[in-house]
C-alpha positions in Angstrom: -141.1 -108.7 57.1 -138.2 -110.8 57.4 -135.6 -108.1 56.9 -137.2 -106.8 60.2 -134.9 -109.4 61.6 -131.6 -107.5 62.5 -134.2 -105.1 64.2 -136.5 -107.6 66.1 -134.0 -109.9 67.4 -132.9 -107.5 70.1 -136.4 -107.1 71.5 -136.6 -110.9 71.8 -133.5 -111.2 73.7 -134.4 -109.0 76.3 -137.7 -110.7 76.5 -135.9 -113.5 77.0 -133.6 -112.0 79.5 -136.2 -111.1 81.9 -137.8 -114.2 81.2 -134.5 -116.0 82.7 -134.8 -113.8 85.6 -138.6 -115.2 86.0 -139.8 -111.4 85.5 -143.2 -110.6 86.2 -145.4 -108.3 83.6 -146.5 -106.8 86.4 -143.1 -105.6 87.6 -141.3 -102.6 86.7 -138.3 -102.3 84.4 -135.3 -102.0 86.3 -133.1 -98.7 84.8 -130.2 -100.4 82.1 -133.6 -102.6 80.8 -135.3 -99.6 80.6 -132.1 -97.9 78.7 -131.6 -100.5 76.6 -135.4 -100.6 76.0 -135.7 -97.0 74.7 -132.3 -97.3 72.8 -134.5 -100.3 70.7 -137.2 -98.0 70.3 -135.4 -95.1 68.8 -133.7 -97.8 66.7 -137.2 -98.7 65.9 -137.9 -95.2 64.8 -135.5 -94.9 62.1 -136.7 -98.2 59.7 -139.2 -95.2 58.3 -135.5 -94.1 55.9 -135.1 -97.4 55.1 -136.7 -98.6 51.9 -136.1 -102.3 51.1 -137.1 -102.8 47.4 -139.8 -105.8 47.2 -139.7 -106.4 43.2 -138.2 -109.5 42.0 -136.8 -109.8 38.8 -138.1 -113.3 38.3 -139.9 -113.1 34.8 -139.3 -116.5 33.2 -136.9 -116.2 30.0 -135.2 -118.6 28.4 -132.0 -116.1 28.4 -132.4 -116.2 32.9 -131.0 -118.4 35.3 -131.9 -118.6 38.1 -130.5 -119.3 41.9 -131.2 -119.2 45.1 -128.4 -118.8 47.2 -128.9 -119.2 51.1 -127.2 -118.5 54.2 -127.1 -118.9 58.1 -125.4 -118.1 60.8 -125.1 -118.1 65.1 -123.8 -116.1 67.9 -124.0 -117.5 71.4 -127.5 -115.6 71.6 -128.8 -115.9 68.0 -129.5 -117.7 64.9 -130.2 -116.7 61.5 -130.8 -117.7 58.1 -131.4 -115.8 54.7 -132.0 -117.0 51.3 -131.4 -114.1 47.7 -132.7 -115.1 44.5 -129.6 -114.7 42.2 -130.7 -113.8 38.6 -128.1 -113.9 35.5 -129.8 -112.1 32.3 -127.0 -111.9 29.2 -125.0 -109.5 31.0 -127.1 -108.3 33.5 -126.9 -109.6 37.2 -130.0 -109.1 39.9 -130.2 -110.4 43.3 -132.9 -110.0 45.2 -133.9 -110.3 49.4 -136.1 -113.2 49.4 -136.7 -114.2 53.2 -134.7 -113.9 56.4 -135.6 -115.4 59.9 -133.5 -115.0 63.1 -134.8 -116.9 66.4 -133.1 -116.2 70.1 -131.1 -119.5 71.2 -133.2 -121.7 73.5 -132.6 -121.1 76.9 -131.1 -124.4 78.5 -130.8 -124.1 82.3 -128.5 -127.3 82.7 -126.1 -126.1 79.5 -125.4 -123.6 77.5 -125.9 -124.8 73.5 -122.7 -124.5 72.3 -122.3 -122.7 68.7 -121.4 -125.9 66.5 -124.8 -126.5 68.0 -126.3 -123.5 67.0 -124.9 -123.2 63.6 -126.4 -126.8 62.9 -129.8 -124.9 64.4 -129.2 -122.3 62.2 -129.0 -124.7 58.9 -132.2 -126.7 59.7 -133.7 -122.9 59.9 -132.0 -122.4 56.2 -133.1 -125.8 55.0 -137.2 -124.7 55.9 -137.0 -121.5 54.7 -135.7 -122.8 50.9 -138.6 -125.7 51.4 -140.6 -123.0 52.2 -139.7 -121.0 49.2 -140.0 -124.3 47.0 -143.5 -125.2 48.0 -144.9 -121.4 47.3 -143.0 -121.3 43.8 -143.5 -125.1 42.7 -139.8 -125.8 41.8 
């Protein structure tokens, strides 16, 4: 699920990480991966509290409008997007989750992507997830 994302991204930068360091699966952990392995894990451990409601208030009425409203964003490790359905009923206002996806930034051994760079990467990501979201709802 996407809202997994603030969860999983961690994992994948370590991954990464040792992947930079041309880590073997064979090899042991050394002791601070190991640490910050287990700290992921018990983070893991608590998403059983967390309930994340999945119903979208997205009954067509001629009284609803409807918006999508999208976001993204980078760090100099990450990038992210999300995208809420905004819904306006009379006097009633719902927004819902829709999708999130976070991706580690590509390692690049010459350079470093900058994070003008990555934001850009992070809009492209924004830009597939609404076409995404348009091609499964026929807007």
């Amino acid at each position: 699920m996407g809202w997994l994302a603030l969860v999983t991204i961690h994992p994948k930068k370590l991954l990464q990480t040792l992947h930079a360091r041309e880590f073997e699966w064979t090899q042991t952990l050394e002791k601070n991966d190991k640490d910050q392995w287990r700290e992921m894990y018990s983070d893991l451990q608590k998403l059983v509290k967390i309930h994340i409601p999945r119903y979208v208030h997205a009954m067509r009425s001629a009284n609803k409008k409807f918006q999508f409203h999208c976001f993204s964003d980078a760090s100099k490790d990450t990038f992210a997007a999300v995208v809420y359905l905004h819904i306006v009923e009379e006097d009633e206002i719902h927004v819902n989750l829709v999708i999130v996806k976070s991706r580690v930034a590509p390692l690049d051994k010459e350079r470093r992507l900058t994070i003008p760079k990555l934001e850009l990467l992070g809009a492209i990501l924004a830009t597939r997830l609404l076409a995404t979201i348009r091609s499964c709802i026929k807007i």
